[in-house]
DOLUM-709078 format. One record per residue: residue in three letters; x, y, z of N, C-alpha, C, O, CB in turn. Coordinates in steps of 0.02 Angstrom, whole numbers, plus 50000, padded with zeros to 5 digits. Each point is the difference from the previous one (the first is absolute). Glycine has a CB too. Example, Ala and Ser with C-alpha at 12.3 -4.5 7.8 and 13.67 -1.06 7.14 Angstrom:
<atoms>
ATOM rest   nxx   nyy   nzz  caxx  cayy  cazz   cxx   cyy   czz   oxx   oyy   ozz  cbxx  cbyy  cbzz
ATOM  ALA 50660 49716 50390 49955 50059 50000 50045 50060 50000 50052 49999 50033 49853 49942 50029
ATOM  SER 50077 50112 49902 50042 50059 50003 49961 50055 50037 50025 50055 50008 50034 49913 49884
</atoms>
This chain:
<atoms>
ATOM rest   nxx   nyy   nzz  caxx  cayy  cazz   cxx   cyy   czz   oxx   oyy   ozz  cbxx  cbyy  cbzz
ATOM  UNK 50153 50124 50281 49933 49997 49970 49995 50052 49945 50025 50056 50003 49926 49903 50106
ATOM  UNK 50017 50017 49845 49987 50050 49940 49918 50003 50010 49957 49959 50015 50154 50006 49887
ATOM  UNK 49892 50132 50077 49945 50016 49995 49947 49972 49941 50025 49968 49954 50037 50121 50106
ATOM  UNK 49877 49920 49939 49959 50001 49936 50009 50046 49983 50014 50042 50043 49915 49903 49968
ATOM  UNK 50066 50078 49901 49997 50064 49993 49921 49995 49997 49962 49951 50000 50161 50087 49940
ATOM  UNK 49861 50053 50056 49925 49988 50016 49969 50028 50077 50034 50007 50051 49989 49881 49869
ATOM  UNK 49915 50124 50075 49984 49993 50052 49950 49922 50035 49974 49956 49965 50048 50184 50000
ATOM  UNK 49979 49866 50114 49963 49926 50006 50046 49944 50008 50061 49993 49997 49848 50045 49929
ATOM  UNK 50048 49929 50083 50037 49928 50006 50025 49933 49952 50036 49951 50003 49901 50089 50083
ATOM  UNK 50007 50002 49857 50000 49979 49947 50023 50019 49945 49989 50056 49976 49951 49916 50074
ATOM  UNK 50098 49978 49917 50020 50027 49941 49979 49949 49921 50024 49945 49986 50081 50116 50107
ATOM  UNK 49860 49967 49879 49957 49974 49936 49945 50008 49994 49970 50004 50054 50082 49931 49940
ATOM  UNK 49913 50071 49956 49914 49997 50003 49970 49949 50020 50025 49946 50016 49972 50112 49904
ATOM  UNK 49929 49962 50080 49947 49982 50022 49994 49919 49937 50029 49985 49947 49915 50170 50115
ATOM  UNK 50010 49814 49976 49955 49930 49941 50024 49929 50024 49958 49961 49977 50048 50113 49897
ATOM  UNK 50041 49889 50162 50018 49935 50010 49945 50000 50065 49988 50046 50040 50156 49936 49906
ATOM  UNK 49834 49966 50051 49966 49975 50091 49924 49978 49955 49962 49969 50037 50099 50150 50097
ATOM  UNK 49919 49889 49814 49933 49959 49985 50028 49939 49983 50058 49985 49984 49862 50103 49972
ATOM  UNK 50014 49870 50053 50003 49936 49992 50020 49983 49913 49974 50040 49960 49932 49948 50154
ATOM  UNK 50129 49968 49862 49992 49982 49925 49981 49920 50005 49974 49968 49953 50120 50127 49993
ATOM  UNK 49916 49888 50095 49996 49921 49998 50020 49959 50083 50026 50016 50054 50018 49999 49796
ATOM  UNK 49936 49944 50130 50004 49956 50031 50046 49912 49999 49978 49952 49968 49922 50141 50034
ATOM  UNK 50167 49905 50045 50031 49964 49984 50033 49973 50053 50038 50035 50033 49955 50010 49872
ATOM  UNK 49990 49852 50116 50023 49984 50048 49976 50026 50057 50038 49980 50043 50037 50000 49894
ATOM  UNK 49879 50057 50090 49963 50033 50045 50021 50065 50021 49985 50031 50051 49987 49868 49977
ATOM  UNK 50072 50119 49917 50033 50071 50014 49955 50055 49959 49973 49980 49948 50157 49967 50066
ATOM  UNK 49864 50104 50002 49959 50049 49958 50078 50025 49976 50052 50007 50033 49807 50032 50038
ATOM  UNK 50128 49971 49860 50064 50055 49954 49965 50051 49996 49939 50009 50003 50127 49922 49917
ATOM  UNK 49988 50109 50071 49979 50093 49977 50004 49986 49928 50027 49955 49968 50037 50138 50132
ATOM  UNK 49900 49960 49883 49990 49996 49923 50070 50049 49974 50034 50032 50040 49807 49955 49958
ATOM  UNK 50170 50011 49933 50068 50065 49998 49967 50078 50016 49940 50012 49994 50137 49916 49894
ATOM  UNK 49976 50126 50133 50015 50054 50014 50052 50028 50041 50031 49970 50043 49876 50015 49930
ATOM  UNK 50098 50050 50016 50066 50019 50071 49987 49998 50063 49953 50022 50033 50087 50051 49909
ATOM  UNK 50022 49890 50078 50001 49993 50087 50015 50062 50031 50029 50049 49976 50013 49835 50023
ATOM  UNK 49935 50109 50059 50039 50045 50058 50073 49994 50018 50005 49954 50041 49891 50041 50005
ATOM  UNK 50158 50030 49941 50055 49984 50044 50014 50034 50051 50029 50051 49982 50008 49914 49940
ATOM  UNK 49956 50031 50141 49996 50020 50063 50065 49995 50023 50036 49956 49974 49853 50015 50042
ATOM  UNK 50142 50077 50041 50081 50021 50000 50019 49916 50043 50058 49988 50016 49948 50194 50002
ATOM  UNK 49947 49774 49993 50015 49915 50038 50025 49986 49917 50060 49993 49991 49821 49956 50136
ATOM  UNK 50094 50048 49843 49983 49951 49920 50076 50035 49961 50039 49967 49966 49780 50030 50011
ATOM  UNK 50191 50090 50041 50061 50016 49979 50069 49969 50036 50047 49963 49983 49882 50137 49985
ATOM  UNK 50048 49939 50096 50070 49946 50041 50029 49935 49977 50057 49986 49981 49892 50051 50111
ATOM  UNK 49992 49923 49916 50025 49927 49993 50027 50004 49917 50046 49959 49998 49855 49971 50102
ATOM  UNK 50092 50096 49843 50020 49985 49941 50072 50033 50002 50050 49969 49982 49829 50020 49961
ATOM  UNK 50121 50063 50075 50097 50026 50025 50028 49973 50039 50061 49998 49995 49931 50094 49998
ATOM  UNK 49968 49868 50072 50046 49956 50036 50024 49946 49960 50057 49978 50008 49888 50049 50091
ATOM  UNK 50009 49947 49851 50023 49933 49981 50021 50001 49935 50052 49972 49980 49878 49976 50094
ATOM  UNK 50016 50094 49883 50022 50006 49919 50020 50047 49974 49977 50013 49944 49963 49930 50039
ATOM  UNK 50115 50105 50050 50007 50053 49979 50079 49997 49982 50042 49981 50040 49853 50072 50024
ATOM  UNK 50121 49969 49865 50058 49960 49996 50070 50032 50032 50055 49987 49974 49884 49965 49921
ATOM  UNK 50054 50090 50160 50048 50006 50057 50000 49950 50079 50041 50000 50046 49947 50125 49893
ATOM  UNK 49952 49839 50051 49993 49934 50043 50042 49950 50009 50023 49960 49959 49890 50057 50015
ATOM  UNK 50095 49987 50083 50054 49910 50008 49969 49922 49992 50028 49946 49995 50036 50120 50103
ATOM  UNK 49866 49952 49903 49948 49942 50005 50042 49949 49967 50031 50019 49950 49850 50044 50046
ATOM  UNK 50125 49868 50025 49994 49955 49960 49952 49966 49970 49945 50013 50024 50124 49994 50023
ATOM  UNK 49929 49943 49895 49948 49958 49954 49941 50061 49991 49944 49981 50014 50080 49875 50041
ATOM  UNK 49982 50211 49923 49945 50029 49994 50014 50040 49932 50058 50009 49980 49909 49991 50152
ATOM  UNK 49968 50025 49829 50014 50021 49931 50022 50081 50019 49980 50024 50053 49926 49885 49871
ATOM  UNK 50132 50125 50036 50005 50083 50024 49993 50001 49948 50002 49958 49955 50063 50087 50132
ATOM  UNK 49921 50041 49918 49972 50035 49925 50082 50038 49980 50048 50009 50038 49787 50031 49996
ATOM  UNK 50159 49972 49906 50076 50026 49972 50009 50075 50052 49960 50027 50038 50029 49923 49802
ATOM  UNK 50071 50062 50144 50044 50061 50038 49975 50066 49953 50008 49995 49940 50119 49926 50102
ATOM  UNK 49849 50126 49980 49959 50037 49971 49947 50014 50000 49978 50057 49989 50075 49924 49977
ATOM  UNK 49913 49968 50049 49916 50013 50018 49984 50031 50047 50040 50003 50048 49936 49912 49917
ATOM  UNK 49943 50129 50038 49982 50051 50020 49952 49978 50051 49991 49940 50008 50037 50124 49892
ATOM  UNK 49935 49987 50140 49961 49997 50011 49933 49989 49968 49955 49959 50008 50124 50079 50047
ATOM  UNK 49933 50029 49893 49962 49992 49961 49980 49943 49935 49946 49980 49979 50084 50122 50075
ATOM  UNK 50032 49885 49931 50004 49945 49971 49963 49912 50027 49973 49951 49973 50133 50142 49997
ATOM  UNK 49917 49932 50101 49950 49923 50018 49958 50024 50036 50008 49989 50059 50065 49918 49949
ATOM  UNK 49865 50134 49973 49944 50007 49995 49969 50010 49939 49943 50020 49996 50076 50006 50098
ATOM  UNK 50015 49961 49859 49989 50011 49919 50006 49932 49995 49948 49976 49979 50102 50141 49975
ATOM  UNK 50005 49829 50059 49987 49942 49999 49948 49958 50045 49978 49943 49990 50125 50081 49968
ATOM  UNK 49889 50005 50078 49932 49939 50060 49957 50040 49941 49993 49975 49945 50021 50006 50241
ATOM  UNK 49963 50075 49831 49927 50008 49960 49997 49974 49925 49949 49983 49969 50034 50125 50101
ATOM  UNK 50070 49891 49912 49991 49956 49910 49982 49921 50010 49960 49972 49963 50149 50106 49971
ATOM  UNK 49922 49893 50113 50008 49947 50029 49934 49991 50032 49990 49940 50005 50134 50071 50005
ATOM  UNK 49839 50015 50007 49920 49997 50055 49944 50021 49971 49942 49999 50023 50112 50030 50075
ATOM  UNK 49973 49997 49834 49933 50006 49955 50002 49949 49932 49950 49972 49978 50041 50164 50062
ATOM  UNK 50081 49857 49931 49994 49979 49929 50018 49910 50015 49993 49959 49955 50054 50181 49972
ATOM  UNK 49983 49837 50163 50021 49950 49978 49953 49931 49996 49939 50001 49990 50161 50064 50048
ATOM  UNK 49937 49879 49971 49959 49941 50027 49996 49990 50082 50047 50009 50039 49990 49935 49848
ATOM  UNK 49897 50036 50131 49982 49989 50078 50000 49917 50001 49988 49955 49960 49927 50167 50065
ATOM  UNK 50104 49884 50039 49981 49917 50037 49991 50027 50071 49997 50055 50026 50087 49846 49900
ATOM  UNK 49914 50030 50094 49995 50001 50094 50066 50000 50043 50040 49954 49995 49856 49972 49994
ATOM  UNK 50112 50119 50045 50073 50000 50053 49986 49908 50003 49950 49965 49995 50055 50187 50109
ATOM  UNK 50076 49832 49906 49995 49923 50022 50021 49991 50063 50007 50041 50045 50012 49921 49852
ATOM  UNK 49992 49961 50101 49998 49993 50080 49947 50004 50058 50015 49992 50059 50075 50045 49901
ATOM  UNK 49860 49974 50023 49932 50016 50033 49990 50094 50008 49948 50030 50015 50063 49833 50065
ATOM  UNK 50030 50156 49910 50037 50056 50041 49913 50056 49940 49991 49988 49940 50230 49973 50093
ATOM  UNK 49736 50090 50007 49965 50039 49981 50045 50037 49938 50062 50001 49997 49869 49999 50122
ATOM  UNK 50022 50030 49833 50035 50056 49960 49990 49956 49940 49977 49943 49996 50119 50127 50084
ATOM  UNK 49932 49985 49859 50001 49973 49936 50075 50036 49978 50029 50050 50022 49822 49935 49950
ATOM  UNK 50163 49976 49986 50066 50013 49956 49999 50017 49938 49972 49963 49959 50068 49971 50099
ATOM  UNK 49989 50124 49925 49998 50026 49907 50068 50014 49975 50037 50037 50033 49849 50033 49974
ATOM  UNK 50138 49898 49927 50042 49994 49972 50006 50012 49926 49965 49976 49955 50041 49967 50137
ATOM  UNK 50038 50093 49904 50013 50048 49931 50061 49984 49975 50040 50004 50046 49900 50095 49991
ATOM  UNK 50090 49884 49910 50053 50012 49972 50008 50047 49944 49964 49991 49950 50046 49912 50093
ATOM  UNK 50041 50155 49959 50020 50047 50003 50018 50008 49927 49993 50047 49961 50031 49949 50160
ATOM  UNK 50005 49938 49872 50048 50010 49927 50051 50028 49985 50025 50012 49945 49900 49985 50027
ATOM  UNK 50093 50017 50088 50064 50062 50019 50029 49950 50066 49961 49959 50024 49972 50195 49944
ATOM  UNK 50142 49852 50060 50037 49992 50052 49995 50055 50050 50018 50059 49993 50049 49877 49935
ATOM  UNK 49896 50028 50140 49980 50060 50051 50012 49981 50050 49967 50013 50050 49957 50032 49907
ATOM  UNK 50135 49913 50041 50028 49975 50074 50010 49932 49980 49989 49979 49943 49947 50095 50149
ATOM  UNK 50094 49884 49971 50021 49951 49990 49953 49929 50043 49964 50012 50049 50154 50075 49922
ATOM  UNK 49889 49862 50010 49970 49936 50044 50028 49990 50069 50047 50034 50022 49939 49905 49871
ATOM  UNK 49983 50013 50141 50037 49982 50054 50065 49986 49992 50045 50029 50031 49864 49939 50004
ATOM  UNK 50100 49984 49923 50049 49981 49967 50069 50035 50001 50053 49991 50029 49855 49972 49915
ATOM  UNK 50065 50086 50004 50037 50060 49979 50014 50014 49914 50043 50030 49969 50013 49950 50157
ATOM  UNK 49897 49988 49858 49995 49986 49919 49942 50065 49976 49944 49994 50024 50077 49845 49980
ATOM  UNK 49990 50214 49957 49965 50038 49962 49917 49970 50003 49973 49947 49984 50147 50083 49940
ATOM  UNK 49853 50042 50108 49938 49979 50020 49936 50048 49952 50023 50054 49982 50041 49910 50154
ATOM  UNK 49880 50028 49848 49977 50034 49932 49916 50008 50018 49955 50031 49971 50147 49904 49931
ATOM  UNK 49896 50016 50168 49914 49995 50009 50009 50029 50080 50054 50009 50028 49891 49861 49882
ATOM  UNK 50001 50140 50112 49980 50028 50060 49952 49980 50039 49942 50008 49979 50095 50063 49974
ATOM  UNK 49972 49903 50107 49945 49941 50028 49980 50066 50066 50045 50025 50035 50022 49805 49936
ATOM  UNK 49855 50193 50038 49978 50035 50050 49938 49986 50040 49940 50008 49988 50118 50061 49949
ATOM  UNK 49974 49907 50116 49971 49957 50047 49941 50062 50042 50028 50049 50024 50101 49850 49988
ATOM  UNK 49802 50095 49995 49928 50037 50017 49990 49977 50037 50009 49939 49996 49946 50088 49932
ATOM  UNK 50016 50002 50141 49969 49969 50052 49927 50010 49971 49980 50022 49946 50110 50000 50158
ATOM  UNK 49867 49944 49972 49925 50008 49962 49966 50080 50014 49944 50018 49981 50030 49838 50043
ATOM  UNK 50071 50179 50009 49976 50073 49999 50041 49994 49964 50047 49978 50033 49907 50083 50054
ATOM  UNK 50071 49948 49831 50012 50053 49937 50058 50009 50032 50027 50036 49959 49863 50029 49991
ATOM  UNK 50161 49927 50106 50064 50045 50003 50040 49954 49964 49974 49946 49988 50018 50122 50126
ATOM  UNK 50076 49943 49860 50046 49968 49990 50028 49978 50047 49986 50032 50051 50017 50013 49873
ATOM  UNK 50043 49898 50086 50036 49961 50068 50059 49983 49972 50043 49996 50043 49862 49950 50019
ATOM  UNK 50132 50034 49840 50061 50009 50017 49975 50011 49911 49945 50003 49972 50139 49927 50164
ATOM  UNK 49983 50073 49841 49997 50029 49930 50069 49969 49964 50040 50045 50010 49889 50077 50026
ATOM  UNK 50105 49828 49931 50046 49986 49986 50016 50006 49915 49957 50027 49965 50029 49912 50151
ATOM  UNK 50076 50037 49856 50017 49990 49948 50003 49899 49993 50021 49963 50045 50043 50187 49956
ATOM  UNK 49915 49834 49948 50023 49930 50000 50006 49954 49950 50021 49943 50013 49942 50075 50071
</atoms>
């Protein structure tokens, strides 16, 4: 397990969890930074961290920080585009492309955007490259 840096449970600022809209009967958060909580960290090193064995999943390039992907969710949770988590599944989804290579696709093809999956409390739940 990797720590947060920081104190708390949280790591990012305050502002995701108001309403912006309404879609499909899902309430979206409007943009700001999520919470990433050490659940929301785990699961992105278990799966997208590019020392992961995960299969079919996007990882972020070899090098990236901590800090760095909290510099990317929060650019990503304030500047990007929102929709509705799919699948029925609660939450909203925000997606940024980078314009830069910051990991790779499921695939494994050079990845440049960043898909960060919000529950309806404001935390983050996974954070990928894609």
């Amino acid at each position: 397990m990797i720590p947060l840096i920081g104190s708390g449970a949280k790591y990012g600022i305050k502002g995701v969890g108001k309403v912006a809209a309404k879609e499909g009967g899902q309430l979206l958060l409007k943009p700001g930074a999520a919470n990433l909580t050490q659940k929301g960290l785990n699961h992105i090193i278990d799966r997208h961290w590019f020392t992961s064995g995960a299969k079919g999943a996007g990882k972020f390039a070899e090098g990236t920080t901590g800090k760095g992907l909290k510099s990317m969710i929060n650019t990503t949770t304030t500047q990007g585009v929102f929709r509705a988590n799919t699948r029925g599944r609660a939450g909203t989804i925000a997606e940024y492309n980078f314009g830069r290579v910051i990991g790779t696709t499921s695939s494994g093809a050079p990845a440049s955007s960043l898909r960060v999956v919000i529950g309806p409390n404001g935390n983050v739940i996974t954070a990928f490259p894609f």
